[in-house]
C-alpha positions in Angstrom: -231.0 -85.7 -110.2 -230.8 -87.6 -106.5 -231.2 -85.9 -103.7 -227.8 -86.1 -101.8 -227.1 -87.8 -98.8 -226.2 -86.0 -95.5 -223.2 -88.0 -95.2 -220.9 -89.6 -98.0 -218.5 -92.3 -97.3 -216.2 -92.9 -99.9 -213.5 -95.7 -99.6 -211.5 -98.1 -101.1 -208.7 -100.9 -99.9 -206.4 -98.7 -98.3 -208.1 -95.2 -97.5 -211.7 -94.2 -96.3 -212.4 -90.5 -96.4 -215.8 -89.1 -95.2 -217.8 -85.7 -96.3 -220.3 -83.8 -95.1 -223.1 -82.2 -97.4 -223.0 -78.4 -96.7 -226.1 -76.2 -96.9 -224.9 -74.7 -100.2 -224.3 -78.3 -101.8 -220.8 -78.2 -101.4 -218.8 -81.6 -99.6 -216.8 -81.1 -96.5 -214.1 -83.2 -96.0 -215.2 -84.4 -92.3 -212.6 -87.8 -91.5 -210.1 -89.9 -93.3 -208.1 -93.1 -92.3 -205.2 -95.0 -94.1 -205.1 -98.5 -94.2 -202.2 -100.2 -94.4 -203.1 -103.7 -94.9 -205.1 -102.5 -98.2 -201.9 -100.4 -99.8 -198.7 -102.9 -98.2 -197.5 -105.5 -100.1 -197.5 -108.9 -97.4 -193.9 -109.0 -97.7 -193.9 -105.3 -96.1 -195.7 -106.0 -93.3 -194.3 -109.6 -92.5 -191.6 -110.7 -93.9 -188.2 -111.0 -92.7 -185.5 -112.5 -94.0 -186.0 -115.9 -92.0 -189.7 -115.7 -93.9 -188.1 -116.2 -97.2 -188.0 -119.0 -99.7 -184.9 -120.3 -101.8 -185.2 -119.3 -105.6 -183.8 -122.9 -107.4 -181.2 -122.2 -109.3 -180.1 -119.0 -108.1 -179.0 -117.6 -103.9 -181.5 -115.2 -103.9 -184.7 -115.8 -102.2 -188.3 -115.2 -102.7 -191.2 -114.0 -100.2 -193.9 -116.6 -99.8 -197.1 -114.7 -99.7 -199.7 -117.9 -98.9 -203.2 -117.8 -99.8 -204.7 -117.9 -96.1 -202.7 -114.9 -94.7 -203.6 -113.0 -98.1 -207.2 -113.3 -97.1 -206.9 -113.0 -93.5 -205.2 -109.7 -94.3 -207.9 -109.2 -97.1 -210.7 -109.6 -94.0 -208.9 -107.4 -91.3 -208.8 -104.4 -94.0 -212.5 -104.8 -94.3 -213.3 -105.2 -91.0 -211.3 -102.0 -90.8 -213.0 -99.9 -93.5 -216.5 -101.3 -91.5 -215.6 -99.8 -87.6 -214.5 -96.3 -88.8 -217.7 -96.5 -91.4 -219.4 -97.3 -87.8 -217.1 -94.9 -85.7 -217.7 -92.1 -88.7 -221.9 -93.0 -88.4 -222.0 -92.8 -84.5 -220.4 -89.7 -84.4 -222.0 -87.8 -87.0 -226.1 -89.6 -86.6 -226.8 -88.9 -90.3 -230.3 -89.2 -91.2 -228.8 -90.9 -94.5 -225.8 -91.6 -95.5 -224.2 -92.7 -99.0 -221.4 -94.9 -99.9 -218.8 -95.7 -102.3 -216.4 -98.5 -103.1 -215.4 -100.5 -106.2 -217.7 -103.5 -106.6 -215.3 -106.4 -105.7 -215.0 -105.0 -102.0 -218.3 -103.3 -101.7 -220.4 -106.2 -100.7 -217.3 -107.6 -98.0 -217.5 -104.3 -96.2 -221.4 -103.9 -95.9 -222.3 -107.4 -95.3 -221.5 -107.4 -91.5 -222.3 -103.7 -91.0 -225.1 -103.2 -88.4 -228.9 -103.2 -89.9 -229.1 -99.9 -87.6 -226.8 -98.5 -90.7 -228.3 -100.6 -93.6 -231.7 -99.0 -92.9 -230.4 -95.4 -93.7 -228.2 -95.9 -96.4 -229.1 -94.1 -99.0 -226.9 -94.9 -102.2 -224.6 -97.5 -102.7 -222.2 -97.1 -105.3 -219.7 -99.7 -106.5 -217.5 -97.3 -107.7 -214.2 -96.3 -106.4 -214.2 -92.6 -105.7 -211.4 -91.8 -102.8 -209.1 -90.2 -105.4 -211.9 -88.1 -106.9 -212.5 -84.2 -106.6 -215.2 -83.2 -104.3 -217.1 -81.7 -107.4 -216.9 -85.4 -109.3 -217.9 -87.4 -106.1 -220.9 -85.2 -106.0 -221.4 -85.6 -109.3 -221.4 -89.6 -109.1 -223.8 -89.4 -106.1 -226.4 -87.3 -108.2 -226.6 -89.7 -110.9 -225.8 -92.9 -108.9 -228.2 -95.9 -108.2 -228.8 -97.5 -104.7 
């Protein structure tokens, strides 16, 4: 069994939420954030009807969703995740920290993160935890590899 972090950071494209390791064990919920770029479809957040495309064959009309806005979009919710992971890190000075999110965004949102913050991470998981009980992300974190 790991020795647990002070701080656990678990996220995943739309929602970050932060715990606190408590003398007994236990996690504290400490911060959360919503982020709508990761949970909104792009025709939620920009489109209009002047944005849409005719549908051949019929009057109805599509939303074009093109590739370079996708991942612009796809960056800014990273970038996102990364300054409250840094807002989150100032704030509480952990002596370690751990952190969670599925492994096809977990590299993305560490990669530009300061190597002030690389040097005490303590576990890296590539799992996505943020709609697990408190008791199961504990769990994870205990058993987990770096």
């Amino acid at each position: 069994m790991k020795s647990i972090p002070d701080l656990l950071i678990v996220a995943d494209r739309g929602r970050l939420i932060a715990y606190q390791t408590t003398e007994s064990g236990w996690l504290e919920m400490i911060d959360s954030a919503r982020f709508k770029e990761g949970n909104q479809k792009v025709s939620e957040m920009v489109s209009d009807q002047s944005g849409a495309f005719p549908i051949p064959g019929g009057v109805a009309t599509g939303a074009y969703e093109s590739m370079p806005m996708l991942a612009e979009l796809e960056v800014r919710s990273f970038r996102r995740i990364r300054e409250k992971i840094v807002e989150i890190l100032s704030r509480e000075t952990p002596a370690c920290w751990g952190f969670a999110t599925p492994s096809e965004i977990n590299g993305a949102v560490l990669d530009d993160l300061d190597k002030t913050y690389h040097a005490i991470l303590g576990i890296n998981l590539r799992l996505d935890l943020t709609n697990s009980l408190p008791s199961q992300i504990l769990k994870a974190f205990q058993e987990g590899e770096r």
